[in-house]
N, C-alpha and C positions, 0 to 999 in steps of 0.2 A: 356390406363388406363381408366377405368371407373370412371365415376366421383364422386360416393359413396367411391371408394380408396382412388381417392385423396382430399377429401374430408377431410377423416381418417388419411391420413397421413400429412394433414396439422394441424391439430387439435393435433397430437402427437408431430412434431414440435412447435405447440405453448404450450403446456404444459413444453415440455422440457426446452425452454427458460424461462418460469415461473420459471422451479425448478431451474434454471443455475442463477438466479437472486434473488432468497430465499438464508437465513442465510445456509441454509444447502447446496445449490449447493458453495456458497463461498466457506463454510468450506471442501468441496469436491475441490476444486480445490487449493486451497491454503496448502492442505495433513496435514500431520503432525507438527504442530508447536511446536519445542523444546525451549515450554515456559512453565509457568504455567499455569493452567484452567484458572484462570482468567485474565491474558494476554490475553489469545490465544482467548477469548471472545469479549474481548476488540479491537483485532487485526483484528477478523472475522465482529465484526459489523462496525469497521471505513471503514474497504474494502468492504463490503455490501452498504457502502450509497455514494462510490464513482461513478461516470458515467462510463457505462460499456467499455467504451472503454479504459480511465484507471485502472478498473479491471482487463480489461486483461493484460493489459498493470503490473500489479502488478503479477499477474498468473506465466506471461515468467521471470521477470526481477527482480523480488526483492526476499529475503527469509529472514527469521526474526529468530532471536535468544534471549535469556534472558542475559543479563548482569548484575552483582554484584553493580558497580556504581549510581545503581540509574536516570540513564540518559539514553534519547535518541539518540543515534547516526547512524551514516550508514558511513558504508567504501564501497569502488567498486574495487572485487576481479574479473579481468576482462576474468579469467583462467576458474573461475564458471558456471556452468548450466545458474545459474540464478548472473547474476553479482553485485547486486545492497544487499549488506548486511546491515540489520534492527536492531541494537540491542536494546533490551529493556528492563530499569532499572525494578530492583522491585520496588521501590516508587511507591505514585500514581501516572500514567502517564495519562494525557489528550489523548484523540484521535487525538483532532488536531496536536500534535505533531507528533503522528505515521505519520498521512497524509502530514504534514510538509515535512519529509524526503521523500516522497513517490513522493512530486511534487521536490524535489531537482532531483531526478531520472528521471521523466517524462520529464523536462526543459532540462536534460541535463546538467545539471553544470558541469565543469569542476573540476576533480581531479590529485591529484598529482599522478603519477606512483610508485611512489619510497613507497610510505608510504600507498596507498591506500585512500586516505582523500579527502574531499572535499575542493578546494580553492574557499571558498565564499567569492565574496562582497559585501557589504553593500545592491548596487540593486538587485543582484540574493539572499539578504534574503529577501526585498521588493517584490519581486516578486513571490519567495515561499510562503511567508507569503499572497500577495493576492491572489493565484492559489486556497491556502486552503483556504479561504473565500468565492471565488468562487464555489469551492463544496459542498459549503454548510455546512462547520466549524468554530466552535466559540473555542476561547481558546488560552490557552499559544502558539500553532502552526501558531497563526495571529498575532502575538506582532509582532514589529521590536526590539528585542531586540540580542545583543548578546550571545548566544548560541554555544554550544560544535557540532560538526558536526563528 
């Protein structure tokens, strides 16, 4: 290969991880969210300012849905593409909480089989709570408080 080629083809590669790293390659890879616009905005910029390795790590493993409640939760449908389920209240929701659930996923918590649910303790919400600080979130998703999962 001449080195004018691969010159070109490295410069296409780095372009492409530019666009894979903008709001728009997120919302390209995260596809269709059956949310509302302004969820799914919401949804696209928390996983935007996440580090790419838990991006991707959000890409394979989690999928997001709207729910009536008003609250953030996540069930693990272990049967799914993508196993790790997002739902997200209409009210206003913080980002850090999307991200919250997102590092319950990434950690690994353990959940129950039977119901789908997360069995948090008190340190795996300690530890949610400082993962999302760690990425660089402020907000009700870094409280230690008790919270619906």
């Amino acid at each position: 290969m001449k080195k004018h080629e691969w010159e070109s083809r490295r410069e296409t590669r780095t372009e492409h991880r530019k666009w894979e790293d903008s709001l728009d390659g997120v919302a390209y890879w995260l596809g269709d969210l059956p949310v509302p616009e302004s969820l799914e905005s919401m949804i696209i910029r928390a996983v935007h300012r996440l580090p790419s390795a838990a991006r991707e790590f959000v890409y394979y493993n989690c999928q997001f849905a709207s729910s009536e409640d008003g609250v953030v939760r996540m069930r693990h449908v272990p049967q799914a593409r993508q196993p790790w389920l997002i739902t997200v209240g209409a009210r206003h929701v913080d980002e850090s909480l999307i991200i919250h659930e997102i590092a319950h996923a990434w950690l690994g918590h353990e959940w129950d089989p039977q119901r789908g649910e997360l069995r948090i303790t008190q340190q795996d919400e300690e530890v949610a709570c400082d993962l999302t600080r760690q990425w660089g979130f402020e907000g009700e998703g870094t409280e230690r408080i008790d919270r619906p999962h």
